[in-house]
N, CA, C and O of each residue as an XYZ file, in Angstrom:
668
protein
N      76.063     71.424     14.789
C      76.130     72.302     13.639
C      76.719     71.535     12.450
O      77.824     71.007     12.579
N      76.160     71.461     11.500
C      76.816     71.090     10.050
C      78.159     71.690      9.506
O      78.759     72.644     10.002
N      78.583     70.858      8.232
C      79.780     71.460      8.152
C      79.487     72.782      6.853
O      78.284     72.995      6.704
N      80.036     73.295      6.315
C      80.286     74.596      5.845
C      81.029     74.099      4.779
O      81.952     73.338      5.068
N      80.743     74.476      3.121
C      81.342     73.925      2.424
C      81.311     75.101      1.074
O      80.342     75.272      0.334
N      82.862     75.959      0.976
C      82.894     76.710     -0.101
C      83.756     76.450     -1.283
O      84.959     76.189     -1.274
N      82.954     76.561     -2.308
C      83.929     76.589     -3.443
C      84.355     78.001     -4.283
O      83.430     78.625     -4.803
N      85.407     78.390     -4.389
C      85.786     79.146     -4.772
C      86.181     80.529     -4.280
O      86.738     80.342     -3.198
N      86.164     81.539     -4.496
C      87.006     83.097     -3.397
C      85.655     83.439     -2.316
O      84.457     83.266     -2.537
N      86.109     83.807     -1.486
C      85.152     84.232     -0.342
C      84.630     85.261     -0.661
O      85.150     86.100     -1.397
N      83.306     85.355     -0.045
C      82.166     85.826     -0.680
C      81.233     86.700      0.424
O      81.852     86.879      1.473
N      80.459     87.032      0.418
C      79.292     87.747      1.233
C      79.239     86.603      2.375
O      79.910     86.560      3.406
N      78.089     85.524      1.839
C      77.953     84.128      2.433
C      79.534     83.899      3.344
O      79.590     83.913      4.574
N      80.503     83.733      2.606
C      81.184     82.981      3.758
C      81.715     83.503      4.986
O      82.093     82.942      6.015
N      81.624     85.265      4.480
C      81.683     86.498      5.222
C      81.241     86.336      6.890
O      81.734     86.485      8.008
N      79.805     85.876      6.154
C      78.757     85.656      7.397
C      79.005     84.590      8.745
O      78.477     84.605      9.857
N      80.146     83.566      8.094
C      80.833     82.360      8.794
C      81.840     83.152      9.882
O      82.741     83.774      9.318
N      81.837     83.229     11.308
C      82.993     83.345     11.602
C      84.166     82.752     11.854
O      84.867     83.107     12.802
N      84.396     82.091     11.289
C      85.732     81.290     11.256
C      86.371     81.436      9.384
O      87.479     81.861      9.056
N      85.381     80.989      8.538
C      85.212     81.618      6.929
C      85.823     82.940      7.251
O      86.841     83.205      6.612
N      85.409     83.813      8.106
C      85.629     85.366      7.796
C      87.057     85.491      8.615
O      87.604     86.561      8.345
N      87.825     84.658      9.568
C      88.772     84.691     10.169
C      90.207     84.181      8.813
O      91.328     84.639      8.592
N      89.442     83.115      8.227
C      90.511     82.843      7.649
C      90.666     83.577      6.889
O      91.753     84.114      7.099
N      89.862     84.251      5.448
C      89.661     85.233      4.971
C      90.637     86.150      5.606
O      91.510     86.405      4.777
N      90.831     86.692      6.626
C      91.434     87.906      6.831
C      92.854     87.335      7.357
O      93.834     88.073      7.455
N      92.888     85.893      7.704
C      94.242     85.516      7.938
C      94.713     85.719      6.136
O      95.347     86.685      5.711
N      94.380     84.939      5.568
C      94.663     85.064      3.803
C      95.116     86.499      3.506
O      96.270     86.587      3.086
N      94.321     87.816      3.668
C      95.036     88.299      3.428
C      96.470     88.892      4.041
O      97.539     89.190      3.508
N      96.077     88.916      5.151
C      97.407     89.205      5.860
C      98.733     88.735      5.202
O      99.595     89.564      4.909
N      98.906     87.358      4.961
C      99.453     86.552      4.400
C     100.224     86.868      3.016
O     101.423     86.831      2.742
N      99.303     87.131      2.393
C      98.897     87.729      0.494
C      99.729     88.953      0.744
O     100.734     89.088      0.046
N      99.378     90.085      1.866
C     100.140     91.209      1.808
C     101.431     91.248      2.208
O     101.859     92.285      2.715
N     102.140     90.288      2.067
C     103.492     90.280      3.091
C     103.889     91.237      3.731
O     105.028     91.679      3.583
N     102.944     91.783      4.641
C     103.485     92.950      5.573
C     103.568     92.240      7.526
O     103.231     92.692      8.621
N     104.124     91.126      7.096
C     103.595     89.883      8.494
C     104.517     90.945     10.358
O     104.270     90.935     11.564
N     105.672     91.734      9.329
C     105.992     92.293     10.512
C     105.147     93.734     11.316
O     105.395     94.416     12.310
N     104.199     93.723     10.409
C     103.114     94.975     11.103
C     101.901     94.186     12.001
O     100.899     94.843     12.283
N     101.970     93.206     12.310
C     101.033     92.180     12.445
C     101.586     91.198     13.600
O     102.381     90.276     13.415
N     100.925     91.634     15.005
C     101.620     90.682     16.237
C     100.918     88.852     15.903
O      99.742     88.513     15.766
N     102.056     88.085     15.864
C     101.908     86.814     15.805
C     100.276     86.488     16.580
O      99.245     86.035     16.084
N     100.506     86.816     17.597
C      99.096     86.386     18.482
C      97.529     86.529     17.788
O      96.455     86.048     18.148
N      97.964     87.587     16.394
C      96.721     87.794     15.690
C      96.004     86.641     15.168
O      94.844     86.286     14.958
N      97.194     86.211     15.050
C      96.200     84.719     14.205
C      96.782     83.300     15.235
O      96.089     82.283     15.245
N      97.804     83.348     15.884
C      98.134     82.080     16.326
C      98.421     81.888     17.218
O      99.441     82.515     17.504
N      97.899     81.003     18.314
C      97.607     80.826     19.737
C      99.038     80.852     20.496
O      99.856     80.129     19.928
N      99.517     81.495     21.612
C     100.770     80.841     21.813
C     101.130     79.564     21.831
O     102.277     79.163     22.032
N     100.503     79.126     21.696
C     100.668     77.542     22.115
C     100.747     76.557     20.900
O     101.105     75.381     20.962
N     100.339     77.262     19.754
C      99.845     76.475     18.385
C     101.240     76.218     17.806
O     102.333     76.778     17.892
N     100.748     75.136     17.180
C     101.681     73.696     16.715
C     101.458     74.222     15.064
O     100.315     74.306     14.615
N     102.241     74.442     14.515
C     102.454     74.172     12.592
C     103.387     73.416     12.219
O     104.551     73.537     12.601
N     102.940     72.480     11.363
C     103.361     71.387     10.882
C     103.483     71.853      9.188
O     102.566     71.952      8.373
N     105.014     72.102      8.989
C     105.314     72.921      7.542
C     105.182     71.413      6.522
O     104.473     70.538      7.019
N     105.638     71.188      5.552
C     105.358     70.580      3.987
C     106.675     69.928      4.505
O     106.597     68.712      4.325
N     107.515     70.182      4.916
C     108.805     69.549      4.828
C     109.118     68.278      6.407
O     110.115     67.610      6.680
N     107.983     68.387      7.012
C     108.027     67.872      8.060
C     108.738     68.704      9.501
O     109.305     68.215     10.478
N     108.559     69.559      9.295
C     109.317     70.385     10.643
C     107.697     71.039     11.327
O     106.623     71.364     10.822
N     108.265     70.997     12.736
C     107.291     71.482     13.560
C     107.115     72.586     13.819
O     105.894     72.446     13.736
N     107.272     74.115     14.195
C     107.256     75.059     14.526
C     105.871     75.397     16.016
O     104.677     75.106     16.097
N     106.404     75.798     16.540
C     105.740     75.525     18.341
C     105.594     77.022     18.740
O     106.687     77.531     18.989
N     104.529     77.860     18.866
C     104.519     79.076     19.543
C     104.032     79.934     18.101
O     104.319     79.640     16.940
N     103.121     81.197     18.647
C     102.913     82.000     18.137
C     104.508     83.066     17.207
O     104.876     83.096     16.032
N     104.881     83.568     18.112
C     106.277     83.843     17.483
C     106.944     82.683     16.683
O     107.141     83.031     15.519
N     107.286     81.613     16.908
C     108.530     81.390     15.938
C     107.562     81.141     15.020
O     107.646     81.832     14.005
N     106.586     80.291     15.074
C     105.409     80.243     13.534
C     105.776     81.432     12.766
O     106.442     81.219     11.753
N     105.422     82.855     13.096
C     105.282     84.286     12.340
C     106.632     83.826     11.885
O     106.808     83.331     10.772
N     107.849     84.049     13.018
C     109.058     84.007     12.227
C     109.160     83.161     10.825
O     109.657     83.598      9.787
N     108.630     81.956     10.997
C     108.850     80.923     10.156
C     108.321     81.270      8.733
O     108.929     81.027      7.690
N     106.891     81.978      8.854
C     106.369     82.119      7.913
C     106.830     83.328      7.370
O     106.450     83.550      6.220
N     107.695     84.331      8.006
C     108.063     85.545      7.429
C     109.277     85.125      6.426
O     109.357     85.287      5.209
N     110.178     84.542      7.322
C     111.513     83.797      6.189
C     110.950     83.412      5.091
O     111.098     84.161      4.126
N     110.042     81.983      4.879
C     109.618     81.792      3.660
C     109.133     82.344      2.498
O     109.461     82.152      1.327
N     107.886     83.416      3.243
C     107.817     84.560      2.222
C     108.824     85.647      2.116
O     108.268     86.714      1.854
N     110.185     85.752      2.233
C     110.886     87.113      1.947
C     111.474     86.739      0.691
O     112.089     87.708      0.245
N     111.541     85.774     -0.042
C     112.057     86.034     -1.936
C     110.994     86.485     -2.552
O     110.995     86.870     -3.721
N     109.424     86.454     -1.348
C     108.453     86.779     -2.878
C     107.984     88.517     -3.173
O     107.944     89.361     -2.278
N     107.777     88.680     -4.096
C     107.385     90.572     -4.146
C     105.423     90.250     -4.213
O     104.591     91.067     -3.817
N     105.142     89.045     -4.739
C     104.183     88.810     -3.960
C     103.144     87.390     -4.186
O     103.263     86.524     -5.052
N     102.198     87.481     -3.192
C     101.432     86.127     -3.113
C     100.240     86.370     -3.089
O      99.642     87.262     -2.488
N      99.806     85.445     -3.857
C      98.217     85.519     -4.168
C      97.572     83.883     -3.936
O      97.835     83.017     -4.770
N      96.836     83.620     -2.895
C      96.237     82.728     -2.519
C      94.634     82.559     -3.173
O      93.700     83.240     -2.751
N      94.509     81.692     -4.105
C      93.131     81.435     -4.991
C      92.574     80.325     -4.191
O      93.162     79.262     -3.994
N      91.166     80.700     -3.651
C      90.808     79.474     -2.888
C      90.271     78.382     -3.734
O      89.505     78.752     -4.624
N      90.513     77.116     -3.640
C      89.558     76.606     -4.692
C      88.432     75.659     -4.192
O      87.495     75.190     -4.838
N      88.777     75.479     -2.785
C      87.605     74.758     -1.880
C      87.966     74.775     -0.555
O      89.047     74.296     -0.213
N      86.986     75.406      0.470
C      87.074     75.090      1.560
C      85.831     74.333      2.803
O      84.646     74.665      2.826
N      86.179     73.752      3.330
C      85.125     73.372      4.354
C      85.353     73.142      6.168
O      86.469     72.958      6.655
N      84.661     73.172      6.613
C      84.594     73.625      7.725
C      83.759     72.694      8.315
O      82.579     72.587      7.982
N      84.336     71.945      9.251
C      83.787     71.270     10.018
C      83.837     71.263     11.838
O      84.796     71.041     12.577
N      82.649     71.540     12.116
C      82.741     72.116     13.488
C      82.643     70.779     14.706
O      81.889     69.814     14.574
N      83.568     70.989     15.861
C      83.965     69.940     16.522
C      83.550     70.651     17.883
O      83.019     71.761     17.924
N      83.851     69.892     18.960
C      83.347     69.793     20.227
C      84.205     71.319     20.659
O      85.069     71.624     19.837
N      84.062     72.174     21.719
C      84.609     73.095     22.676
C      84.631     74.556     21.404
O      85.599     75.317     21.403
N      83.636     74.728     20.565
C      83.816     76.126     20.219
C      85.120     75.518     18.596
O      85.123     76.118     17.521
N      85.956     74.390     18.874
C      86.943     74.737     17.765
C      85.886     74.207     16.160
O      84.807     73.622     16.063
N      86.700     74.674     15.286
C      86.566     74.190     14.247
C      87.749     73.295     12.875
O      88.721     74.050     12.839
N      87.924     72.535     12.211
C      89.032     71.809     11.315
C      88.602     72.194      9.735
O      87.751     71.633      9.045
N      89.314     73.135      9.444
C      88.982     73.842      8.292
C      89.840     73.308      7.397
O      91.017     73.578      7.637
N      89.582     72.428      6.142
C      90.067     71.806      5.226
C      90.347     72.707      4.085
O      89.296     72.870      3.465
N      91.412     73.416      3.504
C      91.412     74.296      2.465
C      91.978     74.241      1.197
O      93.207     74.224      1.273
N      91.566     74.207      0.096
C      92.174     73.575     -1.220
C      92.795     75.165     -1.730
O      92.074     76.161     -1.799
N      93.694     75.159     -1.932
C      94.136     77.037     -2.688
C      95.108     76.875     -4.038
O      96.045     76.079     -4.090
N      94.844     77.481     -4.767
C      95.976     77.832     -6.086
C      96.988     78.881     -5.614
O      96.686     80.070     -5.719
N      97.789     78.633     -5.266
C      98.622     79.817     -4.647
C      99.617     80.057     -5.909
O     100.327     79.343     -6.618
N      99.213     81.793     -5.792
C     100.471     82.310     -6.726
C     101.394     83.309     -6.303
O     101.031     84.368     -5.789
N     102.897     82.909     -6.565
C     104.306     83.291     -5.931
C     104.895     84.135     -6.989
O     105.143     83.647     -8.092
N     105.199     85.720     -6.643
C     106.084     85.667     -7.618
C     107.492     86.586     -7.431
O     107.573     87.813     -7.501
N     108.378     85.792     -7.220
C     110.234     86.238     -6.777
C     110.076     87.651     -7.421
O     109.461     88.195     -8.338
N     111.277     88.047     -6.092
C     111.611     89.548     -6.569
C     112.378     89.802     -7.979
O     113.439     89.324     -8.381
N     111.852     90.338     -8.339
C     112.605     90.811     -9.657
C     112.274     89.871    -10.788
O     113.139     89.553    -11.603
N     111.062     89.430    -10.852
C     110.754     88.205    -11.858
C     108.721     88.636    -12.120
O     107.790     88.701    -11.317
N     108.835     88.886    -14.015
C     107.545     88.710    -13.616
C     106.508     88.064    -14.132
O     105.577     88.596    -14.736
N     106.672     86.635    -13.856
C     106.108     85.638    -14.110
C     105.440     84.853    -12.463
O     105.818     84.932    -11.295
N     104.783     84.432    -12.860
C     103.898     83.643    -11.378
C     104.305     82.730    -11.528
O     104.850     82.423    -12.589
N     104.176     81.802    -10.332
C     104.434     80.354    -10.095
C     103.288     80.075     -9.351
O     103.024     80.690     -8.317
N     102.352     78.884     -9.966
C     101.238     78.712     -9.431
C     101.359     77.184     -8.376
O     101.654     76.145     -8.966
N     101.244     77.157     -7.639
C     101.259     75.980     -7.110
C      99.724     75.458     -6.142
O      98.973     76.177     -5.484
N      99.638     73.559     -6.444
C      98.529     74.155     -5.361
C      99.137     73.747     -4.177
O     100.278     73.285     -4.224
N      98.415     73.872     -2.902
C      98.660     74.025     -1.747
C      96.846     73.277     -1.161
O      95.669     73.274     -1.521
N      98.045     72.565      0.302
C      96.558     72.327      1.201
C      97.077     72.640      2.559
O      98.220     72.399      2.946
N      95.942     73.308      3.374
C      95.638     73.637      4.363
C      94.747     72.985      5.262
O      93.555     72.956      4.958
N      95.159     72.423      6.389
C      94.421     72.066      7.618
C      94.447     72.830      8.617
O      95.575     72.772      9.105
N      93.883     73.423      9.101
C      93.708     74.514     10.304
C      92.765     74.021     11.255
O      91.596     73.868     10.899
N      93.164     73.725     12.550
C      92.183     73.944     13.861
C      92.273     75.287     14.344
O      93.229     75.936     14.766
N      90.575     75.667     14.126
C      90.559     76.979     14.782
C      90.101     77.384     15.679
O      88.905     77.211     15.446
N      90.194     77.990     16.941
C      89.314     77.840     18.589
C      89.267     79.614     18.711
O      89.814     80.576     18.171
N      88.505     79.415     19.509
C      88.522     80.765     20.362
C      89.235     81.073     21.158
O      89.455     80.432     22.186
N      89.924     82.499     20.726
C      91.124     82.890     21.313
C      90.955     83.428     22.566
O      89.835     83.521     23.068
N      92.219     83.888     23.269
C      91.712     84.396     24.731
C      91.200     85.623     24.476
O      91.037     86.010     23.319
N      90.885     86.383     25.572
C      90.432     87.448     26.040
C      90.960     88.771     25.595
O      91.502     89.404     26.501
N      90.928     89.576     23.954
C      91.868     90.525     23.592
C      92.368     89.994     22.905
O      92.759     90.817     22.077
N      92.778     88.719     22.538
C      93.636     88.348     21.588
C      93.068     87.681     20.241
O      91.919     87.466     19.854
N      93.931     87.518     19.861
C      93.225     87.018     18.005
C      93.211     88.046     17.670
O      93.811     89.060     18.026
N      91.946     87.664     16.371
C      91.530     88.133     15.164
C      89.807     88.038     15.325
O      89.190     87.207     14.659
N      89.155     88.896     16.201
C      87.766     88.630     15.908
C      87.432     87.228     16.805
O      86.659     86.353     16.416
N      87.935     87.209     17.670
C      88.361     86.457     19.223
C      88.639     85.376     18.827
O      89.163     84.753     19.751
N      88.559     84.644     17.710
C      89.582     83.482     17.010
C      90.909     83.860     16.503
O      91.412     84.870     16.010
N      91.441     82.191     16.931
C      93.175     81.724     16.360
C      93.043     80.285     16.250
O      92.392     79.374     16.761
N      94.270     80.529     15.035
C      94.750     79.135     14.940
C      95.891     78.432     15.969
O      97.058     78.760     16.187
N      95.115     77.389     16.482
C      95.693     75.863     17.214
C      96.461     75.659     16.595
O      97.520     76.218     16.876
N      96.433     74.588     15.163
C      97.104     74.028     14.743
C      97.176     73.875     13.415
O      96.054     73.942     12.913
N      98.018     73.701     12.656
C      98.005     74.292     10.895
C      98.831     72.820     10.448
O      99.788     72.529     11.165
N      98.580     72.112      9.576
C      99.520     71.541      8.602
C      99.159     72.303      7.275
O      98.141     72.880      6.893
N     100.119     72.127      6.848
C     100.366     72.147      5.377
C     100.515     71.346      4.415
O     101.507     70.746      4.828
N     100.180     70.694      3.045
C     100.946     70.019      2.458
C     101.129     70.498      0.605
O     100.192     70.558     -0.191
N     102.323     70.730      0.355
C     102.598     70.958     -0.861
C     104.090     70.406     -1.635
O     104.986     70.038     -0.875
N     104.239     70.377     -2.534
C     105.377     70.013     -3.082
C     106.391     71.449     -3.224
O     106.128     72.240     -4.130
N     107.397     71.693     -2.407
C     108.053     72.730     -2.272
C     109.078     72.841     -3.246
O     109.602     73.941     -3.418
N     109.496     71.693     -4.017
C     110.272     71.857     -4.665
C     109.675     72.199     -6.379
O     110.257     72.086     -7.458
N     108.704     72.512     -6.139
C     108.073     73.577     -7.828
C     108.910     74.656     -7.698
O     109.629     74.871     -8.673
N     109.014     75.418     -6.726
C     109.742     76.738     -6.738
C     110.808     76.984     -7.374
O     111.107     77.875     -8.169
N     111.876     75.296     -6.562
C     113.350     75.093     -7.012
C     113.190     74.719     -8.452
O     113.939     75.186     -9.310
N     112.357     73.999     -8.688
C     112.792     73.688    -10.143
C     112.339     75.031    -11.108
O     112.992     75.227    -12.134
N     111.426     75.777    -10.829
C     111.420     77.047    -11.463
C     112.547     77.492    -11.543
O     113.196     77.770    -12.551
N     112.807     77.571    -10.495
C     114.439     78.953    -10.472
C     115.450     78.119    -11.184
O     116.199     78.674    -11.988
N     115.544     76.774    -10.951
C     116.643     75.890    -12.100
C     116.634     76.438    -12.924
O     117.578     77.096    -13.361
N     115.121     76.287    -13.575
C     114.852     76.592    -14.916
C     115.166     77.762    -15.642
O     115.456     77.827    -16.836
N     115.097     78.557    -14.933
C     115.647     79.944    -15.374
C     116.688     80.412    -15.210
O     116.842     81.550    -15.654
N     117.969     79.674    -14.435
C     118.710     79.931    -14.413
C     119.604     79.391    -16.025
O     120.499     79.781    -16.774
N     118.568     78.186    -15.859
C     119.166     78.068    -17.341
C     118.616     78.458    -18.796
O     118.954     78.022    -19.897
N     117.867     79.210    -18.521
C     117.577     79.975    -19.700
C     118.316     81.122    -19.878
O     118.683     81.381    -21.024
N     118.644     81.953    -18.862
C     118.894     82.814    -18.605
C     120.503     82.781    -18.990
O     121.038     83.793    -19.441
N     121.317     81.429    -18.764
C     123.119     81.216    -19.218
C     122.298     81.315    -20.725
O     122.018     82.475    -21.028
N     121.887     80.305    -21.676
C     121.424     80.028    -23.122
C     121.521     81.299    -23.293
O     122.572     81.624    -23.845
N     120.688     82.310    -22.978
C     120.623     83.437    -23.823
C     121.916     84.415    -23.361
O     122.240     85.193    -24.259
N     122.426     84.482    -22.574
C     123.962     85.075    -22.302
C     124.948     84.494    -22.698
O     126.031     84.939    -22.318
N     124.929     83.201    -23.669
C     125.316     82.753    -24.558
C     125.201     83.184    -25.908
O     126.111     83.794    -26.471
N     124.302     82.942    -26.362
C     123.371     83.814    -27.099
C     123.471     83.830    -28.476
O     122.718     84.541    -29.141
């Protein structure tokens, strides 16, 4: 099978992809920060390996969710803009989904976005029997982004924020 190659928000077409339509619905899950209505196993194998931006490993369906729930709890919300994805299909059913995204963050009580981009590597297989999302999960996830845009945002406003309480 060839590889699968989208540019821009998911669509009818990528709909039709099932693995396109898995991530898609992992995205939003994600986007909605409601991750504690949502059993880990939905999207991630017990067994699956994530490899965060900062170099830490996270091992298991649960602590992944955990991991990813901490990170998102300063935001009120997230908006993931795809800006390219592709899909390349490998031996046993999995697939290595390469994902380019504009991700936008924005802290509680703040209402300005923080756009950052973000990349995604996902191995995605067929899940067991009942489990998943549409009988796929993710294996294995890296990430890579520069995490410290966030911090220097919030610097930044912290010091705008003395200037004008100066004033």
């Amino acid at each position: 099978m060839a590889a699968i190659l989208l540019h821009g928000p998911f669509n009818e077409t990528s709909r039709a992809n099932p693995t396109l339509n898995f991530i898609e619905k992992y995205a939003c899950t994600i986007d909605s920060l409601d991750l504690s209505s949502t059993p880990p196993s939905s999207f991630f194998s017990p067994f699956a390996v994530y490899h965060d931006a900062k170099g830490d490993v996270h091992i298991s369906a649960p602590q992944i969710w955990s991991y990813l729930s901490r990170q998102f709890a300063p935001f009120s919300q997230i908006r993931h803009a795809v800006q390219e994805i592709r899909v390349v299909p490998e031996e046993e059913g999995r697939d290595v989904v390469y994902c380019e995204t504009l991700t936008h963050f924005r802290l509680h009580g703040d209402e300005e976005e923080i756009v950052v981009p973000r990349f995604f590597v996902w191995v995605v297989g067929m899940a067991d029997e009942g489990m998943g999302t549409d009988g796929r999960w993710i294996l294995e996830c890296r990430m890579f982004w520069d995490t410290g845009v966030i911090g220097r945002y919030v610097t930044e406003r912290k010091k705008e924020e003395r200037l004008r309480a100066k004033g």
